[in-house]
GUTOR-980348 format. One record per residue (C-alpha): residue number from 1; residue in three letters; x, y, z. Coordinates in Angstrom, 2 decimals. Layout:
<fivexs>
(fivex NUM, "ALA", (X, Y, Z));
...
</fivexs>
This chain:
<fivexs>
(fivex 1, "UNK", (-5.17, 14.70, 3.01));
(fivex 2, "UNK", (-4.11, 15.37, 6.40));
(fivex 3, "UNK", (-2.57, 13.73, 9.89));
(fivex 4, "UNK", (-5.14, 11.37, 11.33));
(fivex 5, "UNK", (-7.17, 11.11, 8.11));
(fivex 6, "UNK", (-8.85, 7.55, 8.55));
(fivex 7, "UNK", (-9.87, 5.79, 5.22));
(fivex 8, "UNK", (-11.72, 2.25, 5.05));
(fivex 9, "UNK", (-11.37, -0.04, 2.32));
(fivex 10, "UNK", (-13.21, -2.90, 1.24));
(fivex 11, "UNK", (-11.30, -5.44, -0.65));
(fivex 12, "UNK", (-11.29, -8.93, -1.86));
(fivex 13, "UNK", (-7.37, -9.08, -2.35));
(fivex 14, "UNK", (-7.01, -13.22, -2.32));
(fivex 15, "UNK", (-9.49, -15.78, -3.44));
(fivex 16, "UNK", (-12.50, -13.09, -3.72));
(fivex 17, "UNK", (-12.61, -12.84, 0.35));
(fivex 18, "UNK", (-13.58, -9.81, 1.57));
(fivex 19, "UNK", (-11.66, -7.89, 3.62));
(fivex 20, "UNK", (-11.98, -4.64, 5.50));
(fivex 21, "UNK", (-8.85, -2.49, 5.55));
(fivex 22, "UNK", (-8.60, 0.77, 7.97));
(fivex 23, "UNK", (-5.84, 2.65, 7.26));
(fivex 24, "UNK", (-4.67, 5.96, 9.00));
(fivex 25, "UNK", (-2.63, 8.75, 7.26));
(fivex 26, "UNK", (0.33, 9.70, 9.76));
(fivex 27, "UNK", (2.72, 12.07, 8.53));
(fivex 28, "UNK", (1.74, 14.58, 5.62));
(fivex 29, "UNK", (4.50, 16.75, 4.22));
(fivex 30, "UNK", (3.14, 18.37, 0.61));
(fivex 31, "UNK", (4.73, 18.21, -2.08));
(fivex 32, "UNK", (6.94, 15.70, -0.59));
(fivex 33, "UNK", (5.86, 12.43, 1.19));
(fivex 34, "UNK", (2.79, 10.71, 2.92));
(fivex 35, "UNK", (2.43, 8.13, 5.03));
(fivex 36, "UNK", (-0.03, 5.68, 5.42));
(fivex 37, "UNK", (-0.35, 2.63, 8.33));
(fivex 38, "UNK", (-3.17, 0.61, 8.42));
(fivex 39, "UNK", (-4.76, 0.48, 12.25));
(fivex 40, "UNK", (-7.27, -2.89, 11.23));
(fivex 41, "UNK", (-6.92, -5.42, 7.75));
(fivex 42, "UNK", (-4.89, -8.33, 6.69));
(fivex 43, "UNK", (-1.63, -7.34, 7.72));
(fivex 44, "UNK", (-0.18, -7.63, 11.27));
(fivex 45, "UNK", (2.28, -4.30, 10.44));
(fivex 46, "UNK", (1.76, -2.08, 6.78));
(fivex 47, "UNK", (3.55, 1.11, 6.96));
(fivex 48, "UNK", (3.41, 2.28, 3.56));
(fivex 49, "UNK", (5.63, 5.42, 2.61));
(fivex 50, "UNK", (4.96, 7.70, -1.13));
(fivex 51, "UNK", (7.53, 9.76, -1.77));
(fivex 52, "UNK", (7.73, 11.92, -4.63));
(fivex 53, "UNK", (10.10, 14.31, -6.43));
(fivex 54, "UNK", (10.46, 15.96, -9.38));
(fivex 55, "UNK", (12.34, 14.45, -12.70));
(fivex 56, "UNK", (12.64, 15.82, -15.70));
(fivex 57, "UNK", (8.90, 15.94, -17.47));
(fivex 58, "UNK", (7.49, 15.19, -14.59));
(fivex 59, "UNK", (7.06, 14.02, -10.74));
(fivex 60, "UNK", (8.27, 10.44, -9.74));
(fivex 61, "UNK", (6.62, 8.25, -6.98));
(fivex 62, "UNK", (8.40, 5.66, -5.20));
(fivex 63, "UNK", (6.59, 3.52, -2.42));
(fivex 64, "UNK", (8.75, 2.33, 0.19));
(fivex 65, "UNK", (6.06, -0.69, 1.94));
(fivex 66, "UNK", (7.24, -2.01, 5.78));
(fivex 67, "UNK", (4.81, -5.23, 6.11));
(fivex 68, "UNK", (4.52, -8.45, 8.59));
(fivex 69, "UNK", (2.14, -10.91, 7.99));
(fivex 70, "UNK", (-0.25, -12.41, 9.91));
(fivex 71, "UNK", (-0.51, -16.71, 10.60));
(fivex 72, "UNK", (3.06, -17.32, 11.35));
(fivex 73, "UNK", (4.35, -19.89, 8.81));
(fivex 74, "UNK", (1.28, -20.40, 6.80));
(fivex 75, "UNK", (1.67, -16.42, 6.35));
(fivex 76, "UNK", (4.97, -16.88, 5.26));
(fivex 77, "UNK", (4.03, -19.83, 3.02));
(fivex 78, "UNK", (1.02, -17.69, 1.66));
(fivex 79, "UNK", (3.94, -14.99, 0.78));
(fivex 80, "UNK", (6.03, -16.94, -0.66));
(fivex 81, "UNK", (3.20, -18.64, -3.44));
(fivex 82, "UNK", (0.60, -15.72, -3.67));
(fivex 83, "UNK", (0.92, -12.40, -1.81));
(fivex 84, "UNK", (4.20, -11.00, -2.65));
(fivex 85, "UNK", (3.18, -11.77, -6.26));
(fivex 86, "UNK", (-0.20, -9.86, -5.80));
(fivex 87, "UNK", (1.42, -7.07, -4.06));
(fivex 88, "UNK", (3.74, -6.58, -7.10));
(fivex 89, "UNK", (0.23, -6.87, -9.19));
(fivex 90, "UNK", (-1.00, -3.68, -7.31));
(fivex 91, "UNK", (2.17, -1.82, -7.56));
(fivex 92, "UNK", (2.78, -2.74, -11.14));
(fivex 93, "UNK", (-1.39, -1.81, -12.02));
(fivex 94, "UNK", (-1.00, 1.48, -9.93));
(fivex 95, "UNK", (1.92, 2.48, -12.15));
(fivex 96, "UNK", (0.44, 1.85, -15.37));
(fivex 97, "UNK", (-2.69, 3.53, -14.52));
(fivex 98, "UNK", (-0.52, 6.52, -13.27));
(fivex 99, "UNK", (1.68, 6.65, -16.34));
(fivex 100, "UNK", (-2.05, 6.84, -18.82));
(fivex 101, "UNK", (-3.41, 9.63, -16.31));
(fivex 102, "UNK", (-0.48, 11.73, -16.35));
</fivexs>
């Protein structure tokens, strides 16, 4: 992973739409923090911070997620009913999936 690393996603976050996602890492600082910002997908702003530091038996992660939606107040209508409970989904699938890895 490194400054200007560019990674495309394809995901079908709401409803099964498809949806390309181009995200750019921007600040790299090992074993401490990344950053990632997505240049193109469904978000008008995602600035999306992972942190990490050490605890006792192991390392913890904590995300730290800037975001602005797109479509004015159907966005914020759409946030309100489905995608902050979807982004919690993620978050909450990512952590489980960490916690059986490690």
């Amino acid at each position: 992973m490194f400054p200007g690393m560019v990674i495309r996603y394809r995901l079908t976050p709401l409803f099964g739409i498809p949806v390309t996602w181009i995200s750019e890492i921007t600040h790299v600082d090992p074993p401490h923090y990344f950053v990632d910002d997505q240049r193109f997908g469904p978000y008008r702003f995602w600035h999306h911070q992972h942190h990490f530091r050490p605890v006792n038996g192991g390392i913890e992660m904590i995300d730290t997620v800037y975001y602005l939606l797109k479509y004015g107040p159907i966005g914020t209508l759409m946030h309100a009913f489905v995608i902050r409970k979807r982004l919690e989904e993620i978050f909450d699938f990512r952590q489980r999936s960490l916690e059986q890895l490690f």
